[in-house]
C-alpha positions in Angstrom: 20.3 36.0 7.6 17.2 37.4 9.6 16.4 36.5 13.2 12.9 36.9 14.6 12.6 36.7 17.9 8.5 36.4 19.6 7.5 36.4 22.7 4.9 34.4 23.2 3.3 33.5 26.7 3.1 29.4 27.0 -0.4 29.8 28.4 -1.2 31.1 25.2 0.2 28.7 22.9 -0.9 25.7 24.0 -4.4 26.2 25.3 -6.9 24.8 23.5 -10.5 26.6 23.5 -13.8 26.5 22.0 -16.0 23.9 20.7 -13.2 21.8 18.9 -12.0 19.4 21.2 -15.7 19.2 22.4 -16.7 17.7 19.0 -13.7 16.2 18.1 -14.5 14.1 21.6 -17.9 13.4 20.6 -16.6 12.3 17.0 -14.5 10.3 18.1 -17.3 8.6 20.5 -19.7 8.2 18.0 -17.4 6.7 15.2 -16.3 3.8 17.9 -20.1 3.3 18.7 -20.9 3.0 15.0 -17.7 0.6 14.9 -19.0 -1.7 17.9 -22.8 -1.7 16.2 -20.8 -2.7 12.8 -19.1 -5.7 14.9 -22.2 -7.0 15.8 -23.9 -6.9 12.3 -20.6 -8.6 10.6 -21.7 -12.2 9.3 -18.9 -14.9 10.7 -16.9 -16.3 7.9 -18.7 -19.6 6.3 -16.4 -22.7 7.5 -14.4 -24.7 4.6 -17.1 -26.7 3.4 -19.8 -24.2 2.7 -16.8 -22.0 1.0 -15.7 -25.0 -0.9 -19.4 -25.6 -2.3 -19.8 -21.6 -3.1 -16.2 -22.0 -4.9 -18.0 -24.9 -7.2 -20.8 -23.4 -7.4 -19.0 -20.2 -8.6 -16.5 -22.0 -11.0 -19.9 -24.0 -12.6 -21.3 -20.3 -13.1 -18.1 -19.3 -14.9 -17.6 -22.1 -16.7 -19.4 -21.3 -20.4 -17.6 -17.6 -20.5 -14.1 -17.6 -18.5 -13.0 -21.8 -17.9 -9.9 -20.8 -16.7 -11.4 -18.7 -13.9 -13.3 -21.9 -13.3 -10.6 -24.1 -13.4 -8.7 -21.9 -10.6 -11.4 -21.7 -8.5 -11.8 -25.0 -8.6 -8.1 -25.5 -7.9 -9.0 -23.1 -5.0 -11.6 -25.3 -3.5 -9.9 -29.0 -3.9 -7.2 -27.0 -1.9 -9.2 -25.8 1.2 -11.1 -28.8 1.3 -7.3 -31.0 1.5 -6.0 -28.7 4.1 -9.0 -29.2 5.9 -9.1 -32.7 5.7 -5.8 -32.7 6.8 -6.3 -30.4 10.2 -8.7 -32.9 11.2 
């Protein structure tokens, strides 16, 4: 077995120089401004009964081609709008 032994001064190891952490710091600034604009352009979630009528109006869509699509989403729907009824 071979042992290598090197000196190396800690000032030297761990020091960090350059533009790198420079960027990286403005990176990281601009990705959580660009996160806070994208929180303010997200649309809310539509409450139970507007996603209940765009489950309908989906499974009505699908209907002619895929009617067991339909009939799950329309499964989907009659079940949001009885948990909703029952939460009020």
């Amino acid at each position: 077995m071979t042992t290598v032994t090197m000196n190396i001064p800690a000032h030297h190891a761990f020091t960090i120089e350059g533009p790198a952490p420079r960027l990286s710091d403005w990176l990281a600034r601009a990705v959580l401004k660009l996160q806070s604009v994208g929180d303010l352009l997200r649309m809310p979630a539509p409450g139970v009964p507007e996603a209940t009528a765009q489950l309908l109006r989906m499974a009505e869509a699908y209907e002619s081609t895929q009617p067991s699509y339909a009939a799950d989403l329309r499964a989907a729907a009659t079940m949001a709008g009885q948990a909703h009824a029952d939460q009020r």
